[in-house]
C-alpha positions as CSV (number, residue, x, y, z in Angstrom):
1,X,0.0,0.0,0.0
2,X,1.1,3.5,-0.5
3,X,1.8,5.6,2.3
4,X,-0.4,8.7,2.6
5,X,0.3,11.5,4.7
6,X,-2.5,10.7,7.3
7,X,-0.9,7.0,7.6
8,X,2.0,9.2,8.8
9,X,0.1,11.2,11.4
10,X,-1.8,8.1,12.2
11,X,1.9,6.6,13.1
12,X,2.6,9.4,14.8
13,X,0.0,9.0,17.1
14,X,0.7,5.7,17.9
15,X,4.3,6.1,19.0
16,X,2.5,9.1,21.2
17,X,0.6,6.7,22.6
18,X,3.2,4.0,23.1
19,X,5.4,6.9,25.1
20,X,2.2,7.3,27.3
21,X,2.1,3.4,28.4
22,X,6.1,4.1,28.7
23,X,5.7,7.2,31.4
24,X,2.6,5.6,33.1
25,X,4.6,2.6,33.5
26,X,7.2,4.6,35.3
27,X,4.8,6.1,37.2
28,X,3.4,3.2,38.5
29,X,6.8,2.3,39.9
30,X,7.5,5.4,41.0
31,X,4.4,5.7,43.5
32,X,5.4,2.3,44.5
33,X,9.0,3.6,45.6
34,X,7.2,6.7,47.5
35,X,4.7,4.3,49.5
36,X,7.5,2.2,50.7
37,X,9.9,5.4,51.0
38,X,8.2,8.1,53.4
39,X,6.6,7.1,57.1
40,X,3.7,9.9,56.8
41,X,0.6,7.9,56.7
42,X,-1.4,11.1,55.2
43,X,1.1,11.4,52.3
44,X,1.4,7.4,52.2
45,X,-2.2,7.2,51.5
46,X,-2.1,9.6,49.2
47,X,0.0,8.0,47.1
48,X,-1.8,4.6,47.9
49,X,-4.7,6.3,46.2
50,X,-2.7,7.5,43.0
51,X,-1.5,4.0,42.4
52,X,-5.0,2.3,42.3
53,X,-5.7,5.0,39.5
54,X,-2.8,4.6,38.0
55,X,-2.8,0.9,37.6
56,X,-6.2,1.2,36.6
57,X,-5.4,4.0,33.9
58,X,-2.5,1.8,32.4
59,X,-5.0,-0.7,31.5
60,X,-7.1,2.2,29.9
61,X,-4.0,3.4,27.9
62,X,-3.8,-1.0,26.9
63,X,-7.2,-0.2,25.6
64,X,-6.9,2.9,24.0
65,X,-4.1,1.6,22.3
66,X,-5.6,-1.8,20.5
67,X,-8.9,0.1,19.7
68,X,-6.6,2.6,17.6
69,X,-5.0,-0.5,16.1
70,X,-1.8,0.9,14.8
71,X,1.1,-0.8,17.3
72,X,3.9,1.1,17.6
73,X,6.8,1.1,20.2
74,X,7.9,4.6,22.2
75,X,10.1,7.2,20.6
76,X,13.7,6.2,21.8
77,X,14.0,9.1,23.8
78,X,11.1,8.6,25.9
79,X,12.3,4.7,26.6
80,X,16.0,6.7,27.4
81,X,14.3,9.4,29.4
82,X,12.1,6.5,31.6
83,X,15.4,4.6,32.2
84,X,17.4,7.5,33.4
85,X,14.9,8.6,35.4
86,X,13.7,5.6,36.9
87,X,17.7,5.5,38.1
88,X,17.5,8.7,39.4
89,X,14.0,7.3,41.1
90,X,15.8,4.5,42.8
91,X,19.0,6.1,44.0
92,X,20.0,8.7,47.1
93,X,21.0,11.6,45.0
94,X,17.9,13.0,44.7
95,X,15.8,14.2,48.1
96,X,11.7,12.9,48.6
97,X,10.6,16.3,47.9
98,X,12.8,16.0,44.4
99,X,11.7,13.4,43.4
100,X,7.7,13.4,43.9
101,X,8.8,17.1,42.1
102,X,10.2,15.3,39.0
103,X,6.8,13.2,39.3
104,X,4.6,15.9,39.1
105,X,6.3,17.0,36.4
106,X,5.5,13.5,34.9
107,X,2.1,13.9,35.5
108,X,2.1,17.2,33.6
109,X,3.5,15.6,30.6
110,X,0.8,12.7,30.5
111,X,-2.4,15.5,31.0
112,X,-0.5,17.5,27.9
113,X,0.4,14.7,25.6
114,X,-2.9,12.8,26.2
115,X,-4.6,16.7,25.3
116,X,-2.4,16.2,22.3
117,X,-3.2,13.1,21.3
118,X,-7.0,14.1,21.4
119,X,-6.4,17.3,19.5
120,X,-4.6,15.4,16.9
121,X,-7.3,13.0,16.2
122,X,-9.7,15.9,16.1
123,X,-7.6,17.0,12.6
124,X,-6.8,13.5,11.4
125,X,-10.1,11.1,11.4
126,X,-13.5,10.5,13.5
127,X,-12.1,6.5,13.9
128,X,-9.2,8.0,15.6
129,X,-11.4,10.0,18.1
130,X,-13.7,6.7,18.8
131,X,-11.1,4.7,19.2
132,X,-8.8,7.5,22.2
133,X,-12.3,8.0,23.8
134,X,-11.6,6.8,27.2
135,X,-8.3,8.5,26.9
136,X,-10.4,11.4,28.9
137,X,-10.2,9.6,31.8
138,X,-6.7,9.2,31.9
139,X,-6.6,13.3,31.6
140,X,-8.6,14.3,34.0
141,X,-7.3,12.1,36.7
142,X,-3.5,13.4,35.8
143,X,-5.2,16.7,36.3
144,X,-6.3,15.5,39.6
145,X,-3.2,14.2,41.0
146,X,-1.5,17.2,39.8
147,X,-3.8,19.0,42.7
148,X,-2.9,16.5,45.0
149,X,0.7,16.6,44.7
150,X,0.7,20.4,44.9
151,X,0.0,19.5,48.6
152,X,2.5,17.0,48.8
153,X,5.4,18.7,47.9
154,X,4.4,21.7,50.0
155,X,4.2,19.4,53.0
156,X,7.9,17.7,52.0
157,X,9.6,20.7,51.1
158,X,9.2,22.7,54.2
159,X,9.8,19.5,55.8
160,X,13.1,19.7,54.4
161,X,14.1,23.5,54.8
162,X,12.8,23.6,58.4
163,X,12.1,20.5,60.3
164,X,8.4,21.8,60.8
165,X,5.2,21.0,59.4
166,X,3.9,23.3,56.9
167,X,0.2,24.9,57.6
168,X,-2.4,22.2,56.3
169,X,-4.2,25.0,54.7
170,X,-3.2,24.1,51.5
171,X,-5.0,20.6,51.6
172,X,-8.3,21.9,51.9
173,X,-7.6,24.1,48.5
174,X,-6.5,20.6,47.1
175,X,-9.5,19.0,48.1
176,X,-12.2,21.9,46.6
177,X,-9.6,21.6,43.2
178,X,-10.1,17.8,43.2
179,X,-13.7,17.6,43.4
180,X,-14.3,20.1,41.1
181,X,-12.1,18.1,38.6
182,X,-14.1,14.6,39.4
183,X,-17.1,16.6,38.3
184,X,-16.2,16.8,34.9
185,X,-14.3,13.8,34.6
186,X,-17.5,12.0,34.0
187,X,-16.6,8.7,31.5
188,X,-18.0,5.7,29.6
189,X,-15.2,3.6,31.1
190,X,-15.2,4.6,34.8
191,X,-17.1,7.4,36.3
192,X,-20.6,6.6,34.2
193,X,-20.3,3.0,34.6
194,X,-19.2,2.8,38.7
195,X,-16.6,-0.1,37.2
196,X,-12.8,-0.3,37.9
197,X,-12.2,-1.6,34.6
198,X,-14.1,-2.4,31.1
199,X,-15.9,-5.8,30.3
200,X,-15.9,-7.8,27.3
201,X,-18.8,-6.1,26.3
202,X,-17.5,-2.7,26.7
203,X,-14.5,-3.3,24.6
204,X,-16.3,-5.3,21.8
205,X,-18.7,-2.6,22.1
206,X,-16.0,-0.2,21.2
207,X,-14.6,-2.1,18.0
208,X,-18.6,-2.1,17.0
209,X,-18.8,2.1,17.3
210,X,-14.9,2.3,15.7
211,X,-16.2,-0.1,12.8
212,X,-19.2,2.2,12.4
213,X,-17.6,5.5,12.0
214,X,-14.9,4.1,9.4
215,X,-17.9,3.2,7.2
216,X,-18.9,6.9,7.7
217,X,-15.6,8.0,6.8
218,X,-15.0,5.7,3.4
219,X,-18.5,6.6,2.4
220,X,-18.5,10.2,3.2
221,X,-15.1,11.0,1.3
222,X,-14.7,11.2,-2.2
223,X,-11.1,11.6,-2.2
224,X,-9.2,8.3,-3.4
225,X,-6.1,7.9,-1.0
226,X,-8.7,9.2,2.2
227,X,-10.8,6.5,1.6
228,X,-8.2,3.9,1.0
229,X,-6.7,4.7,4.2
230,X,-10.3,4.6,5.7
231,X,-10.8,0.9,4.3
232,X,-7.1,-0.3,5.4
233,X,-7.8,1.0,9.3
234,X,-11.4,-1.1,8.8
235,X,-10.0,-4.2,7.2
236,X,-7.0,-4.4,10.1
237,X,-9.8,-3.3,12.8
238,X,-12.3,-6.2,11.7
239,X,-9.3,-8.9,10.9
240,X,-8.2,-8.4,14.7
241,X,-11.9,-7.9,16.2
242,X,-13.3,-11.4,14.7
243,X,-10.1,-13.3,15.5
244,X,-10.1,-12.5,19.3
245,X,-14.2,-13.0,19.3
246,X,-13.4,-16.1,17.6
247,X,-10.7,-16.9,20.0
248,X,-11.3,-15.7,22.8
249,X,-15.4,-14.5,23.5
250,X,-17.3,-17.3,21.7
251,X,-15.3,-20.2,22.9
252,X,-16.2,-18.8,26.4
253,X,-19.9,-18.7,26.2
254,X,-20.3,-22.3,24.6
255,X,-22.4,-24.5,26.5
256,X,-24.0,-21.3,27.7
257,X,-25.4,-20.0,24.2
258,X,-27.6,-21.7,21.7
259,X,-25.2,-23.6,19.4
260,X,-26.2,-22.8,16.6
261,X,-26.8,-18.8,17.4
262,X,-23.2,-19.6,18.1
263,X,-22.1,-21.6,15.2
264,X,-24.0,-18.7,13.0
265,X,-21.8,-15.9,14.5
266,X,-18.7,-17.8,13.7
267,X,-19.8,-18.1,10.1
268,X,-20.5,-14.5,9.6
269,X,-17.2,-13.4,10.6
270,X,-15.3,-15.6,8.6
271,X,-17.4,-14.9,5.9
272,X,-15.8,-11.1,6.3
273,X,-12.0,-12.5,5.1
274,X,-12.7,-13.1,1.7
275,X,-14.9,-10.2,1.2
276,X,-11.9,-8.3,2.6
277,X,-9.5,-9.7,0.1
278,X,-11.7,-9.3,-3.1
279,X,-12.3,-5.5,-1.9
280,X,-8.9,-4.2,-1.1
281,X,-8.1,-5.5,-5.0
282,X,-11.0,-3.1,-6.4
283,X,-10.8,0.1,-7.9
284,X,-11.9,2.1,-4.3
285,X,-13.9,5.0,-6.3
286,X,-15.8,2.7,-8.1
287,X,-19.7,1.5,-8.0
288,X,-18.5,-2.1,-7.6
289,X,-16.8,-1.0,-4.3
290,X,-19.6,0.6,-2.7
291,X,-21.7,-1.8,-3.6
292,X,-19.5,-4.6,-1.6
293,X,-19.1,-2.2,0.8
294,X,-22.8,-1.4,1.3
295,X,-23.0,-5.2,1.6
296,X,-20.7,-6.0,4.1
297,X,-21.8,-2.9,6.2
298,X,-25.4,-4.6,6.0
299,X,-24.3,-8.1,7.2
300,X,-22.1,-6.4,10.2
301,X,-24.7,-4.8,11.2
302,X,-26.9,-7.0,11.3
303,X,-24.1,-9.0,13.1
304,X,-24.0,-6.3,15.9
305,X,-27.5,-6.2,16.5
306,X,-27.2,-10.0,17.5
307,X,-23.8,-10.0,19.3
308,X,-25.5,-6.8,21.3
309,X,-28.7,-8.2,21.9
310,X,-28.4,-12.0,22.7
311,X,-24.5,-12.7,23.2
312,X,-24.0,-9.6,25.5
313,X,-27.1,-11.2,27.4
314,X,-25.5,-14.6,27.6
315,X,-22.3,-12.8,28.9
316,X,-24.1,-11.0,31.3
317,X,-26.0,-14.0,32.6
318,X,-23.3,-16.8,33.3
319,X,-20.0,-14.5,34.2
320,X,-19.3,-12.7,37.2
321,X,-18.2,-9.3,36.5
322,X,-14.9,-10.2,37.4
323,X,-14.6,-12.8,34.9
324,X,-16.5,-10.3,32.3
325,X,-13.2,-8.3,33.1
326,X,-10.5,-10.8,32.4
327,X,-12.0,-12.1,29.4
328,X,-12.4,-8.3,28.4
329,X,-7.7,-8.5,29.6
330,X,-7.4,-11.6,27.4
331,X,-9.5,-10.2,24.5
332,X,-7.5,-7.1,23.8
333,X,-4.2,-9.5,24.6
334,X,-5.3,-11.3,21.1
335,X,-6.4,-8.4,19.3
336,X,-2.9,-6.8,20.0
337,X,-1.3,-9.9,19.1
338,X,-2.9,-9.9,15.6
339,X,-2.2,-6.3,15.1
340,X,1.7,-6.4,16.0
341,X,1.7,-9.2,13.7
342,X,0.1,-7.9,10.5
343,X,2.5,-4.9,11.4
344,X,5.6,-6.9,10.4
């Protein structure tokens, strides 16, 4: 395939996103060195707090980055940057109040490159703004514990230049900046939903939304290498979307589902391969195109309203919703399997 320009920006997202996982990574570990590091329950708890969002926001970034569905690995500096600075983390040179200073500072670059990221997609393709959704999330909390850290470091650095406590009045502030970020921070992943972490059916859900808007896109551009780029991010999406249902979400629910409801879902994604094939070999502007593509829209579709109606109830019926989550973990394993694969 030739490379278009927005392939290019659609790349350059992706390594964006890969140096996000990379610095949330290092935050995670660096939240774990504080906890163990300082003997100030307040602050401990604190940080206690941060981790559970943070772990929780790492898998969010896991999701955000197989529903975009373009793998890429972190620019080189970022992974030099995260080494060096997890060093510094680890060692003595650096005093507490340094380093949950250089943290903050972490947390300043997540809020700005996630803002980045969405801004970006704004400019480049409506997929690309389905698919960074619950990337909101992630922002709002950064924004969050950017509050929260203001306090911290006030505490710890007064700590370190007099011995003393420093007046709590700042916490309160903290507090009235915190709450008034959770009020807007409102999300289909988290706040809406009251769960830690998506389901299967939230995340197959999402490829069915992603899938939608690319048949938007193709059908609403009449410019040649646009809609060939459209059709490529919708072939790759589907390929990796019926593998891991075929893999990993029907195999689950059999016994549980009607077998042939089952056996019928099975037949309609595979069905989706060769129709694949025999498109991306067609002239893209021409009748005989969209009038495949009008056909496979039809039968996914109709796909859709069946996984949504009946398979989401069977899920809902025999799993408990921690199971719904780790088949949800195992499910976006495959689909990034398939994707770093057809990547090579």
């Amino acid at each position: 395939m030739v490379t278009t320009v927005d392939d290019t920006k659609r790349k350059a997202i992706a390594m964006k996103l890969a140096d996000m996982k990379a610095v949330q990574e290092l935050i995670i570990s660096n939240e774990q060195k504080f906890i163990s590091a300082t003997t100030d329950s307040e602050i401990a708890k604190r940080f206690q707090e941060m981790l559970k969002d943070d772990q929780k926001n790492l898998g969010i970034l896991d999701t955000v980055i197989v529903q975009y569905g373009v793998p890429s690995e972190p620019k080189q500096t970022i992974s030099e940057f995260v080494s060096k600075m997890d060093q510094m983390m680890s060692g003595s040179e650096l005093t507490m109040y340094e380093k949950v200073f250089q943290h903050e500072l972490m947390k300043h670059q997540q809020v700005m490159t996630g803002i980045t990221i969405h801004k970006a997609a704004q400019r480049v393709g409506a997929d690309i703004e389905a698919a960074i959704t619950p990337l909101n999330t992630v922002n709002f909390e950064n924004r969050a514990h950017q509050e929260q850290l203001k306090g911290v470091l006030e505490t710890l650095g007064v700590r370190e230049l007099t011995g003393m406590d420093a007046d709590q009045g700042l916490w309160s502030r903290v507090q009235d900046a915190v709450a008034a970020l959770s009020g807007v921070a409102g999300s289909v992943v988290t706040q809406a939903s009251g769960k830690s972490d998506m389901n299967i059916q939230d995340v197959i859900r999402m490829d069915h939304q992603k899938v939608n808007v690319l048949f938007a896109e193709i059908k609403g551009t009449q410019d040649q290498m646009k809609r060939k780029e459209f059709f490529t991010q919708l072939a790759s999406d589907l390929r990796a979307h019926a593998i891991a249902e075929n893999e990993i979400a029907y195999p689950a629910v059999r016994g549980k589902y009607a077998e042939s409801d089952l056996q019928e879902l099975y037949d309609e994604q595979n069905s989706w391969f060769p129709a694949l094939e025999a498109m991306e070999k067609m002239d893209m502007m021409s009748d005989q195109f969209m009038s495949a593509l009008n056909k496979l829209m039809d039968e996914i579709m109709d796909h859709v309203r069946q996984e949504e109606s009946t398979f989401f109830a069977a899920l809902r019926d025999n799993f408990s919703s921690s199971e719904l989550e780790n088949l949800a973990t195992q499910f976006k394993a495959r689909k990034s399997e398939v994707q770093k694969a057809a990547a090579k």
